[in-house]
N, C-alpha and C positions, 0 to 999 in steps of 0.2 A: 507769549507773555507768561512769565510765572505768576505760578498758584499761589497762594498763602493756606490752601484748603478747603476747608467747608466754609460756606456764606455765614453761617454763624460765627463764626469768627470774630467778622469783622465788623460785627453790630454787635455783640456783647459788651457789658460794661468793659472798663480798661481796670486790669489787675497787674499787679507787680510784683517782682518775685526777684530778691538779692540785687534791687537795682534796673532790670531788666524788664520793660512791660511785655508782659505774656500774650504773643500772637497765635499761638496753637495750643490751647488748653482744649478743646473738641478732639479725641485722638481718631487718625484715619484709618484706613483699610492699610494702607501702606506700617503704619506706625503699628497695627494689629500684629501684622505679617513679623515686623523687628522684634516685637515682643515674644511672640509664638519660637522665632528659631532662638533667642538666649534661654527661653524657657527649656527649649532641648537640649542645647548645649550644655545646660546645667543636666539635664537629664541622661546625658553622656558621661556626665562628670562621676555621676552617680553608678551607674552600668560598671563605668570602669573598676569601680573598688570590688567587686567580684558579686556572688549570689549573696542570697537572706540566709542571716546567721540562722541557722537550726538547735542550735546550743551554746551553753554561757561558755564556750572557750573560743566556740566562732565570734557570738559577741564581742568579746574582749579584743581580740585580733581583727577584729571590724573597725572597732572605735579607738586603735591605735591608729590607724590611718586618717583620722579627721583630721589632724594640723594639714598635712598635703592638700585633701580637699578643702577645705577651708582657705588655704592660700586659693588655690584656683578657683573656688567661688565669689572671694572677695574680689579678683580681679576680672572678674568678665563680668560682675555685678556692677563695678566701676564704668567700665567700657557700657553697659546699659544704660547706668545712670547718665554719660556723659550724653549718649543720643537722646537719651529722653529732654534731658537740658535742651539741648539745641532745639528739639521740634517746638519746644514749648516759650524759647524765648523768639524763635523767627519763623516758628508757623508753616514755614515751604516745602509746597509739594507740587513740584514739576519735573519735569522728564531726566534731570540730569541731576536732584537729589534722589531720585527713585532709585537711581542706576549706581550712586553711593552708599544708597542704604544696602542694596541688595549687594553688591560689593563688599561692605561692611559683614553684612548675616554670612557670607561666603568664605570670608577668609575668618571668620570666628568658628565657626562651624569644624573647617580644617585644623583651626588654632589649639581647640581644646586638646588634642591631641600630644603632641610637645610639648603645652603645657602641664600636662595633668602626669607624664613621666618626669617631668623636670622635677618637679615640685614633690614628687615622690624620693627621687633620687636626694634633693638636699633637704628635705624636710622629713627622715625614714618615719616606719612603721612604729611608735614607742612601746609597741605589744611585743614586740620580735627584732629590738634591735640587733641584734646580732646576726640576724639574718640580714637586716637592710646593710647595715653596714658592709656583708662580704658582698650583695649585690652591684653597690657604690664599687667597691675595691675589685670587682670583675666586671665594670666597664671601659673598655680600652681607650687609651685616648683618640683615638680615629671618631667613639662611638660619642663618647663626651662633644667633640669636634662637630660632629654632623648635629648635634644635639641642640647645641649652641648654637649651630648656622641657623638651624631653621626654627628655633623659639625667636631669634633676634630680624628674620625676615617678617614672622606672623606679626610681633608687635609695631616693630616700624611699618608694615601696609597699613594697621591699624589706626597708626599715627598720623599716616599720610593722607587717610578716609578722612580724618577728620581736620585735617590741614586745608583741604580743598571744600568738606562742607561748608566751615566756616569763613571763607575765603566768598565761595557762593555767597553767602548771607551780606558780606561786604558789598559784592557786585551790584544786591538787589536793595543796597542801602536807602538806596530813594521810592523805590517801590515799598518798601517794608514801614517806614518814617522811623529811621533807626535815630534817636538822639545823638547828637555828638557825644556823650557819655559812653551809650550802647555802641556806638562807631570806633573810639578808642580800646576799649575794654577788647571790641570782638578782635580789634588789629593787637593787642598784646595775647589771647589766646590762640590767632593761628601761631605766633611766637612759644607760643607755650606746648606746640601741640608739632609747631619744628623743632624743637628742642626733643621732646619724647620720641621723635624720629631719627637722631642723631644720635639720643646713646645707644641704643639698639644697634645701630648701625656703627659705634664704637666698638661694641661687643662683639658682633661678626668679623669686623678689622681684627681684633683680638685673638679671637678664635682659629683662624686663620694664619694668625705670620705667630705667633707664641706656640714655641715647640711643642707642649704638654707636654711632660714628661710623668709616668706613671709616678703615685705616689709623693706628690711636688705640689707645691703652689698654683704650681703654672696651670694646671684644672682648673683651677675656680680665679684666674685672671679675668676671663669675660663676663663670669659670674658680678662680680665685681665690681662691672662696670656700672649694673643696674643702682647701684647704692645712688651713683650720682641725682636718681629721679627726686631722692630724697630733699636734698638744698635746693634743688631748680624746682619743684612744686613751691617750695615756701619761697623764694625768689621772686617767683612770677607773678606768685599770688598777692605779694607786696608791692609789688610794680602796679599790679592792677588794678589794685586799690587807692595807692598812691593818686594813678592817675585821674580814677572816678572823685576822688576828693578834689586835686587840683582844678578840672573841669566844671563840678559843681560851684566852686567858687567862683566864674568865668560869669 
């Protein structure tokens, strides 16, 4: 039988959040645990930009590199936000979200990684461009290729973690007393969350059959692809909503 968590839970007032009544506002040992490894990961994030500036010229050459970290912060910050959402609108803690969450802290963990080069690479140093720049222009396409493959593998598992959390949460729609509201919403976000699995997984398509030729376009084609997140967030997010209005009128 699945968990919803702690017995408080589910004798506390009923509170509401975007729509959503909050089943896990009590946070768990497990939800501790999710917390603990993005806190690293960001502290990886950190590591990576090199040692403590010693002087104003390390400074300076320090805090040109913030745009990059910054991208990468903002996006494992997102990926955080997104689980803390979920614990907090469906509460579940049984043996086969445990094993998504830790899933999840695992390929994030690995993630940071190809992220925090990516993001170097198209986002340089503004202290030293000219250094970033022959950096970029002395990565081979073979090395761009492999680059791509496995930023666009880390995000789609990502997407897929949270394709099947939510997915879960459907399952236990009668256990949980999800509204028809919270039932519709949760079935257009695993849609939202197939979606985010599928450009990724366009990117790698990309990467893969487009020659790369040095110096050309054809580098930053699967780059490229990620643009697409941009209209399909606001797409989905409109469908979403649409739908929770329609419903409420019911």
């Amino acid at each position: 039988m699945a968990s919803t968590g702690s017995g408080k839970r589910m004798n506390e007032s009923v509170r509401y959040e975007d729509g959503f009544r909050l089943r896990g506002t009590d946070p768990t040992r497990m939800e501790a645990f999710v917390d603990a490894a993005f806190a690293f990961a960001v502290t990886l994030l950190v590591i990576a930009i090199g040692h403590v500036p010693t002087s104003v010229a390390e400074l300076i050459a320090a805090m040109g590199d913030v745009p990059a970290f910054a991208a990468s912060f903002l996006l494992i910050a997102q990926f955080w936000l997104n689980h803390r959402q979920w614990s907090r609108r469906y509460g579940i803690e049984d043996a086969f979200s445990v094993r998504l969450s830790i899933a999840l802290v695992f390929v994030i963990l690995i993630y940071v990684y190809p992220l925090r080069m990516l993001a170097s690479m198209v986002l340089p140093n503004f202290s030293t461009l000219d250094a970033s720049v022959r950096a970029v222009e002395q990565a081979t396409p073979s090395q761009w290729r492999a680059l791509y493959v496995t930023f666009a593998i880390g995000y789609a598992a990502i997407s897929l973690i949270f394709v099947a959390l939510h997915r879960h949460a459907l399952v236990l729609a009668d256990t949980l007393g999800l509204s028809l509201v919270e039932r519709a919403r949760t079935r257009v976000i695993v849609v939202r969350y197939g979606v985010f699995f599928a450009i990724p997984m366009l990117s790698l398509l990309l990467a893969l059959i487009v020659p790369m030729r040095e110096r050309s376009l054809d580098l930053s084609m699967p780059g490229f692809a990620y643009l697409l997140l941009i209209p399909a967030k606001w797409l989905l997010a409109r469908h979403e909503r649409r739908v929770a209005v329609a419903l409420d009128r019911v």
